[in-house]
PANU-552867 format. One record per residue (C-alpha): residue number from 1; x, y, z; chain; residue in three letters. Coordinates in nm, 4 decimals, padded with zeros to 6 digits. Last residue first. Layout:
<atom seq="NUM" xx="X" yy="Y" zz="Z" mol="A" type="ALA"/>
...
***
This chain:
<atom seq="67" xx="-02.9238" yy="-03.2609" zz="-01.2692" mol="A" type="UNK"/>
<atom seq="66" xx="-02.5790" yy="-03.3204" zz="-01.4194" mol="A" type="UNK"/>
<atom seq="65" xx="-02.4357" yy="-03.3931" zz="-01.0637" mol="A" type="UNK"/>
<atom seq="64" xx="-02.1851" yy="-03.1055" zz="-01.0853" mol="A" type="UNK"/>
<atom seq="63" xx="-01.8612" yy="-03.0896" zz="-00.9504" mol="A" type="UNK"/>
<atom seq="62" xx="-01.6421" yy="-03.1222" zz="-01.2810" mol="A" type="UNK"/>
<atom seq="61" xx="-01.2473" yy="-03.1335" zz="-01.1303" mol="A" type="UNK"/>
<atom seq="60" xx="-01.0773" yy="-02.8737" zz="-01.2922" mol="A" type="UNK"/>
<atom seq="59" xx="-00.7776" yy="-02.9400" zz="-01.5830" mol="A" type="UNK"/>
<atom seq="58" xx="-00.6125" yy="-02.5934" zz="-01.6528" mol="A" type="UNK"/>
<atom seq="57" xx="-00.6645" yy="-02.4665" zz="-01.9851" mol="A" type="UNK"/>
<atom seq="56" xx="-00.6929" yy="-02.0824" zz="-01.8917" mol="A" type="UNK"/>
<atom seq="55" xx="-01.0001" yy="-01.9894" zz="-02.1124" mol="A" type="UNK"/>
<atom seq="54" xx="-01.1356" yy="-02.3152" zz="-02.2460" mol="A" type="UNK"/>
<atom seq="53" xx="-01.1204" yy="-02.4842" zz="-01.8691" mol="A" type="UNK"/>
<atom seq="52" xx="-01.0091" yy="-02.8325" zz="-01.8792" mol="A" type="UNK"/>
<atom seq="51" xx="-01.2799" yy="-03.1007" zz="-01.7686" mol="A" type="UNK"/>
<atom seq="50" xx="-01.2132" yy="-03.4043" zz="-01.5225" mol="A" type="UNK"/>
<atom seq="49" xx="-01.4418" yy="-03.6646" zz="-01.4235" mol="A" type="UNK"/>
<atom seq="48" xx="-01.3428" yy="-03.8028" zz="-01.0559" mol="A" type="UNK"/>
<atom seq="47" xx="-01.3768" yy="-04.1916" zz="-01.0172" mol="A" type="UNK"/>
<atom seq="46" xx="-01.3688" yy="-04.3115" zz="-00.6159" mol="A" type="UNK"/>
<atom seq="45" xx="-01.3775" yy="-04.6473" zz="-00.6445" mol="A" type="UNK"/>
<atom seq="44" xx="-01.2545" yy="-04.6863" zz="-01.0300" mol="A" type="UNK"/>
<atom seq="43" xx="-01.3682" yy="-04.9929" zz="-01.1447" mol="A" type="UNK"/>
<atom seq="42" xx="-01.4531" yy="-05.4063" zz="-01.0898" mol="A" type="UNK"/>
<atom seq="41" xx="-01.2718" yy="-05.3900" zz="-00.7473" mol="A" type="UNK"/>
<atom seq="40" xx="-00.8897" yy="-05.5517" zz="-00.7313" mol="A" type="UNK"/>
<atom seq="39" xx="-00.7255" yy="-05.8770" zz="-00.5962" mol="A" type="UNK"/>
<atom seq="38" xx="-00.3649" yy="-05.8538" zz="-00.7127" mol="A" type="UNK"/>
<atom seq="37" xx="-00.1695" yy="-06.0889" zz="-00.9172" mol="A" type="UNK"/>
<atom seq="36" xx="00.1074" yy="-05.8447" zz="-01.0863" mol="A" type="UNK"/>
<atom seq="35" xx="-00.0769" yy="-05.9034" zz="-01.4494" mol="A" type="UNK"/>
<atom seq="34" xx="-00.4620" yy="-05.8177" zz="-01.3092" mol="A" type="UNK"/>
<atom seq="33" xx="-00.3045" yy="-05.5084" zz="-01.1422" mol="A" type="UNK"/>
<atom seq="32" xx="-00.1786" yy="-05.3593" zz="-01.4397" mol="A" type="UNK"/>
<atom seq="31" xx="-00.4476" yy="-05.4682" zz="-01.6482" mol="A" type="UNK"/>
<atom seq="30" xx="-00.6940" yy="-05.2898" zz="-01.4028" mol="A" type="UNK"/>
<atom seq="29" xx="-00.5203" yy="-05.0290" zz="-01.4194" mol="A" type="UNK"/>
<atom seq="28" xx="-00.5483" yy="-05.0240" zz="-01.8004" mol="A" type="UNK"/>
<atom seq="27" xx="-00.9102" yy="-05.0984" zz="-01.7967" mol="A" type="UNK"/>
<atom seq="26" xx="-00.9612" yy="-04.7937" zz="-01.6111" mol="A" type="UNK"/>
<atom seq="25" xx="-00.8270" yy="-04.5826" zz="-01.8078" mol="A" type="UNK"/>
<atom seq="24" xx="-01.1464" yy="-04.4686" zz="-01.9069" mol="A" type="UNK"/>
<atom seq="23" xx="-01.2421" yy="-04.2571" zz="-01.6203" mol="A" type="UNK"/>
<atom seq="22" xx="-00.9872" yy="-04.0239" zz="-01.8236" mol="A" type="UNK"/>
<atom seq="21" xx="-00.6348" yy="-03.9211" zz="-01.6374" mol="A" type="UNK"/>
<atom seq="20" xx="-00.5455" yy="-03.5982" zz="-01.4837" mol="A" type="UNK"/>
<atom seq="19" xx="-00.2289" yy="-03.5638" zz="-01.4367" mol="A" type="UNK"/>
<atom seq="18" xx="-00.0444" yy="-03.4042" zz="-01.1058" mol="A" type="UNK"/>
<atom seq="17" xx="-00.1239" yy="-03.5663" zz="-00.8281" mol="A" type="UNK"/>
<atom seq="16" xx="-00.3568" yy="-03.8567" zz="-00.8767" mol="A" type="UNK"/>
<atom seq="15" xx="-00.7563" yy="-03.8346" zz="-00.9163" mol="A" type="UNK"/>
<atom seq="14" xx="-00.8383" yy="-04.1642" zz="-01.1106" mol="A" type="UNK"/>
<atom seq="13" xx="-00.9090" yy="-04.3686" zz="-00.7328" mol="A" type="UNK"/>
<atom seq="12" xx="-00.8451" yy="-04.6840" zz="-00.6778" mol="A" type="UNK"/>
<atom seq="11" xx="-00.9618" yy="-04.9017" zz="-00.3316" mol="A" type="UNK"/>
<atom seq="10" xx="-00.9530" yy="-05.2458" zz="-00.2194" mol="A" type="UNK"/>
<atom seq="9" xx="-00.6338" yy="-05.3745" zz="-00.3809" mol="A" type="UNK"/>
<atom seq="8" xx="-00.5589" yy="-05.7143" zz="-00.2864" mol="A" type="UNK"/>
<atom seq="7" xx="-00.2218" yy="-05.8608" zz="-00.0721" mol="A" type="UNK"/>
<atom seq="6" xx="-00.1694" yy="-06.2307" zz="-00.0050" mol="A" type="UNK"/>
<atom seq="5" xx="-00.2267" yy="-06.4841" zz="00.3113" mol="A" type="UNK"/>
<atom seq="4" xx="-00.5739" yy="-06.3546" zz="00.4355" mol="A" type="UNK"/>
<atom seq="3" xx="-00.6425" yy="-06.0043" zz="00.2587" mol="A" type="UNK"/>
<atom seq="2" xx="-00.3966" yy="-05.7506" zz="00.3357" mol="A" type="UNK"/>
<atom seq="1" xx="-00.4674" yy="-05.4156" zz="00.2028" mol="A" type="UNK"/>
***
């Protein structure tokens, strides 16, 4: 988004096309942004846990609250 006179990062989510990346890569977007100059949030805005299914090993987003 634009923010005044430069550009900032309001939202990241960890659920791209394709892979399926840890809630703990975080710190390496945030590196990524953090180099390039851009604003950012403290963590994932939307962060989506991931867990791969023992039978057919696809990757499934985990749905449950835990409670």
């Amino acid at each position: 988004m634009r923010e005044a006179d430069r550009w900032a990062v309001s939202e990241v989510s960890n659920q791209p096309n394709g892979y399926c990346p840890d809630i703990d890569s975080w710190s390496a977007v945030a590196r990524a942004l953090d180099d390039v100059g851009l604003e950012r949030p403290s963590g994932f805005t939307h962060e989506v846990v991931f867990r791969r299914c023992p039978g057919c090993e696809e990757h499934n987003i985990v749905r449950e609250d835990g409670g």
